[in-house]
VOGU-3710 file (C-alpha; in Angstrom, 3 decimals, decimal comma):
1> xxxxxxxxxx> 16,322/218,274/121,962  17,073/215,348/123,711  13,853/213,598/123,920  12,709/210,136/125,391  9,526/208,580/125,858  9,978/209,861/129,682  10,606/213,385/129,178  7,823/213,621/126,669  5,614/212,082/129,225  6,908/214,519/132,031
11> xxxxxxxxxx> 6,053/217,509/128,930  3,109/216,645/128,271  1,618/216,029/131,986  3,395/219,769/132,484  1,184/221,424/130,385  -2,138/219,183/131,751  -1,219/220,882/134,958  -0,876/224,626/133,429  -4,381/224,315/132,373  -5,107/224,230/136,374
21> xxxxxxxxxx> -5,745/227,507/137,963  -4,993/225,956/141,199  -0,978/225,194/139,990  1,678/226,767/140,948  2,765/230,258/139,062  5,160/228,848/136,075  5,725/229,241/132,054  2,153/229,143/130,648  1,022/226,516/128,117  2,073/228,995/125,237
31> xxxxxxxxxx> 5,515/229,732/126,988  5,528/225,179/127,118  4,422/225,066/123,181  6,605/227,873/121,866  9,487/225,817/123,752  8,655/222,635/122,606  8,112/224,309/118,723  11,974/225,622/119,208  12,978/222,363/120,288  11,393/220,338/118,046
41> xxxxxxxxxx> 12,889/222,378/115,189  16,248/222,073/116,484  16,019/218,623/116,816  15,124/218,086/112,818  17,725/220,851/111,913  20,252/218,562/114,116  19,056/215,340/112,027  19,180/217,367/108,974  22,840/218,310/109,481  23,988/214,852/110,192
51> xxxxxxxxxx> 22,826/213,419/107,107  24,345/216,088/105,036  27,426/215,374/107,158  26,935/211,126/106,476  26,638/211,963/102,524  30,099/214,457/102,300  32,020/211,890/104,345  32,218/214,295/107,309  30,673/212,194/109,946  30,434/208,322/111,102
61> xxxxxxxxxx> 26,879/206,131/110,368  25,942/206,067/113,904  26,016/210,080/114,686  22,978/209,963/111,797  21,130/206,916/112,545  20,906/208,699/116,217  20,054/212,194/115,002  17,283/210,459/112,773  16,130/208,285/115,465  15,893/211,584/118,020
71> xxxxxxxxxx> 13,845/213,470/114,877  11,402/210,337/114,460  10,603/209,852/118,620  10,572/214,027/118,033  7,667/213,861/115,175  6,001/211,101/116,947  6,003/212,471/119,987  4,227/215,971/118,395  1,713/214,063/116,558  0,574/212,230/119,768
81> xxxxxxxxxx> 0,125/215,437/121,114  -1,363/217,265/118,100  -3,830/214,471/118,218  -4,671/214,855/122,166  -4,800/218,297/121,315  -7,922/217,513/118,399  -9,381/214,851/120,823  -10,043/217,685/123,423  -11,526/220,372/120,811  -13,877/217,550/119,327
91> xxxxxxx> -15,207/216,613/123,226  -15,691/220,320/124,110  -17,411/220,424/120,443  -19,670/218,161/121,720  -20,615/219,754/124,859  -24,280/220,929/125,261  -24,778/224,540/125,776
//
């Protein structure tokens, strides 16, 4: 998963606009977050293999340092949304009935 600060941007306001009925037909929001789960695990299993790779001589520095960077904007970017995610449920928790 080649994420940037852009394309989780462009993710995220993708599945604001899946919540509206009104929006075009297109993958559902658990379609998006089954997609973004698969991602997001490939990216750590791609971070994970380059530092094994670093440690048995196999592979240069800079391939891990970028594989570790893409798995830390990867977990930030999924706790930024886990924490949207929370915001929402406590506001609708609040709602009067």
């Amino acid at each position: 998963m080649d994420i940037s600060s852009s394309l989780a941007a462009g993710a995220f306001g993708k599945i604001g606009r899946l919540a509206d009925p009104g929006a075009a037909s297109g993958p559902t929001i658990g379609q998006s977050l089954e997609s973004f789960a698969r991602d997001f695990s490939e990216t750590l299993q791609r971070a994970d293999d380059a530092a094994r790779a670093t440690m048995m001589g196999e592979s240069d520095p800079q391939s891990m340092v970028e594989a570790l960077a893409q798995a830390q904007l990867a977990v930030e970017t999924a706790v930024t949304i886990r924490d949207k995610v929370i915001e929402a449920y406590q506001e609708i928790m609040r709602m009067q009935i």
